[in-house]
C-alpha positions as CSV (number, residue, x, y, z in Angstrom):
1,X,-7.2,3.7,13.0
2,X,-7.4,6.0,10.2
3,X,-3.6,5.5,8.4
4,X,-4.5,1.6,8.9
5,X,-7.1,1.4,7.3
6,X,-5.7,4.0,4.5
7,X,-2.3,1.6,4.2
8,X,-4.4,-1.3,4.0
9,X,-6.5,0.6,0.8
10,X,-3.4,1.1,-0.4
11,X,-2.0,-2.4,-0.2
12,X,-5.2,-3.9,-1.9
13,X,-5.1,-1.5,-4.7
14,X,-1.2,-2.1,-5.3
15,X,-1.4,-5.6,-5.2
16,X,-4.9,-5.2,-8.0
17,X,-2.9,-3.3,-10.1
18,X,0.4,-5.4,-10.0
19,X,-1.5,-8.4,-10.5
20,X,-3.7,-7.1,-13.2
21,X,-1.4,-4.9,-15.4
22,X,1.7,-7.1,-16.3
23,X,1.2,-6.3,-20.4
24,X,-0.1,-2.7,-20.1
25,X,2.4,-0.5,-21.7
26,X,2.6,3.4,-20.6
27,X,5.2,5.8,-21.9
28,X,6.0,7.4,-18.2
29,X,6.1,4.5,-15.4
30,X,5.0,0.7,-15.8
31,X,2.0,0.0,-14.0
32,X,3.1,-3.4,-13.0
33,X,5.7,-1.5,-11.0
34,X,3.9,1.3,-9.3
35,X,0.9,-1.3,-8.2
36,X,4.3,-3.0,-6.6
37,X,5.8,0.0,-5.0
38,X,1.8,1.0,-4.0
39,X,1.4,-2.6,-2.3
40,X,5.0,-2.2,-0.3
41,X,3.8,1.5,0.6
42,X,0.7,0.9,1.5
43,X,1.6,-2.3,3.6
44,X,4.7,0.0,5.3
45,X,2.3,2.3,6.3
46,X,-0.5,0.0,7.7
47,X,2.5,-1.7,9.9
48,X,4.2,2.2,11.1
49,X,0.0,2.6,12.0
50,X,-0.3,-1.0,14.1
51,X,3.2,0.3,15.4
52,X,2.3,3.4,16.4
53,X,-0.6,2.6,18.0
54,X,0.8,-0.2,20.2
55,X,3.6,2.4,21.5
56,X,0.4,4.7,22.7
57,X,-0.5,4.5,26.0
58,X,-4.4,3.5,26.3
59,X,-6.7,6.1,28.6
């Protein structure tokens, strides 16, 4: 339960800060792109969770 809830955080805060930060200029990295790459890792992760938790056996 825990890595879903933690890729879903992620997802939300990736998709905030690609939505929100299109003009912002940074010397290093683009925000715009890393609030995409958060929202594709964060959603990844949520899925591999769901995933994972399907494959386990219930007792």
């Amino acid at each position: 339960m825990k890595g879903i809830a933690i890729g879903v955080f992620l997802a939300i805060v990736g998709v905030i800060l690609w939505l929100t930060t299109k003009g912002v200029e940074t010397p290093l990295v683009s925000l715009h792109k890393a609030g995409l790459v958060l929202a594709i890792v964060g959603a990844a992760e949520a899925l591999f969770a769901l995933l994972g938790r399907a494959k386990k056996p219930n007792k």
